[in-house]
N, C-alpha and C positions, 0 to 999 in steps of 0.2 A: 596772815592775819592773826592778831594777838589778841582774841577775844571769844567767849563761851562759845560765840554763835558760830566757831569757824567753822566755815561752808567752801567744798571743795567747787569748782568747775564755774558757772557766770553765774553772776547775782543776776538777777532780774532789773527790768527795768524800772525807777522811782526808790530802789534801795537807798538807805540812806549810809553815805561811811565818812570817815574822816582819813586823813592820809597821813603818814608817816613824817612827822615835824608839822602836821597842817595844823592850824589855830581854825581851820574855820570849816565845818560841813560842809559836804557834795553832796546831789543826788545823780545817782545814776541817769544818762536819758540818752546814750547809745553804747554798742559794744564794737570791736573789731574794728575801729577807728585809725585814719591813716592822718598821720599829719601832712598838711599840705605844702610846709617847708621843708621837712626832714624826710618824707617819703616813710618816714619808720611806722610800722603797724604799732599799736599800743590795744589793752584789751578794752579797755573803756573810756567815756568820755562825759563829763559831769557839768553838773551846773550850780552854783552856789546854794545854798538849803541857808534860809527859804526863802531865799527870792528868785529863784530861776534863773531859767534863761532871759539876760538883757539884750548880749551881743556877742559879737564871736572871739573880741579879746578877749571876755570872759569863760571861754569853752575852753573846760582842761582835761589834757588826755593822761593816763593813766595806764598802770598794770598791775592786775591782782595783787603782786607782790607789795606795793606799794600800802597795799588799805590794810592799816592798825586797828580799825574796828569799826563795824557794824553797830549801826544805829536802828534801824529799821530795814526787813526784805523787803522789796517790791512785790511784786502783785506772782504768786508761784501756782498755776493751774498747769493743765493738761497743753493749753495752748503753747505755752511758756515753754513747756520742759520741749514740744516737739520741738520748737521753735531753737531750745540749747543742743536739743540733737542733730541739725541742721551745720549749727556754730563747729559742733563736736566735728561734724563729716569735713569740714572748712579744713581745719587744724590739720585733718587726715590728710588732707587731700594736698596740703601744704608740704607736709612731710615727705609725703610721696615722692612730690617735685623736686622738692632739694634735692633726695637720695637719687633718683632719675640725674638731675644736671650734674650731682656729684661724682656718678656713675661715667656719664661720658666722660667728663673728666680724666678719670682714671684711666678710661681705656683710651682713651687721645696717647697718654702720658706713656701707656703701654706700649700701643702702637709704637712711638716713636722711640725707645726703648729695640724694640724686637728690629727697629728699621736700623738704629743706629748698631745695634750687635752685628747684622749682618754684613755691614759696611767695616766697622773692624776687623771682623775676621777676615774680610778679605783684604783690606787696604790698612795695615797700623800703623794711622800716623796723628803725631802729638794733638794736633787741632781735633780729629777726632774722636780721643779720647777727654777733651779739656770741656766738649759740648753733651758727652755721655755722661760728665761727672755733673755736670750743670741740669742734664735730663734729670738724673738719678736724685738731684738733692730736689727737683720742683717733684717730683714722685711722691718722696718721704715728707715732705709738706702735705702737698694733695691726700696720702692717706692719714697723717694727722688729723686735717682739718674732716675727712669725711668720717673718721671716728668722733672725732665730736661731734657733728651733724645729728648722726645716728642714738647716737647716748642722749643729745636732747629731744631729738624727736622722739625716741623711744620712752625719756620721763615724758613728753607730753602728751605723748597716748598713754600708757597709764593713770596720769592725773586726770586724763577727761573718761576714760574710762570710769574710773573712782567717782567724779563728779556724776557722772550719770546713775550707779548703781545711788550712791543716795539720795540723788532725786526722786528716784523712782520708789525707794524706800520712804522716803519723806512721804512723797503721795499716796501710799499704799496707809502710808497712817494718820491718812487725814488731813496734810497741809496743805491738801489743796482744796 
């Protein structure tokens, strides 16, 4: 977000923002939105400002990254922030799971690794070296890919962590 008001962690609901190339106002009116063709999680989902909600071609899903600037917050009390710390546990609990499926993953990979060494050292022959080297490259992919995992979930606990410390700082002086 590229404006004074930047606000780490969810706007509230009824915030008002504009999107990144948007000509035309949103308001916020849900978070943690899944689209129903693409399966993909997005962090928000908006309705034209000021006319609402019409229909549902008109419901646009979004992500933080996305919003250039803040028009108006939505409504920021006590309810609210629990209510972001709930979102926050979400996020956790997400991370979690990846790192968890990533995990087996890895040890699948290993397993079959530790199965196929034992099998060379007793039997070496071409084929089963051709299927160790094929183990060994989906390995170095698999830990690839579960370093990034980790790198991103770990900025995004951070960043919710951050969001929450000044919400609560916000609150503390008065915004709500």
């Amino acid at each position: 977000m590229n404006n004074d008001n930047n606000l780490t962690g969810f706007l509230p609901l009824g915030s008002v923002i504009l999107l990144d190339g948007g000509e035309k106002r949103l308001m916020i009116i849900g978070r943690k939105q899944i689209s129903v063709e693409t399966q993909k999680e997005f962090d928000y989902a908006g309705v034209l400002f000021p006319e609402g909600y019409q229909n549902a071609d008109q419901l646009y899903l979004f992500n933080a990254d996305d919003i250039t600037y803040i028009f108006q917050m939505g409504l920021l009390d006590s309810e609210e922030l629990s209510f972001q710390d709930l979102l926050n546990n979400q996020v956790s609990e997400n991370h979690n799971r990846i790192y968890l499926d990533e995990k087996r993953k890895l040890e699948n990979i290993i397993q079959k690794i530790a199965e196929m060494n034992a099998t060379i050292e007793s039997e070496w022959k071409g084929q089963y070296f051709a299927d160790y080297l094929k183990t060994y490259e989906e390995f170095e992919k698999a830990m690839t890919d579960f370093i990034k995992h980790l790198e991103k979930g770990d900025a995004l606990l951070q960043e919710h962590e951050e969001k929450n410390m000044i919400n609560i700082a916000q609150s503390n002086n008065g915004a709500i």
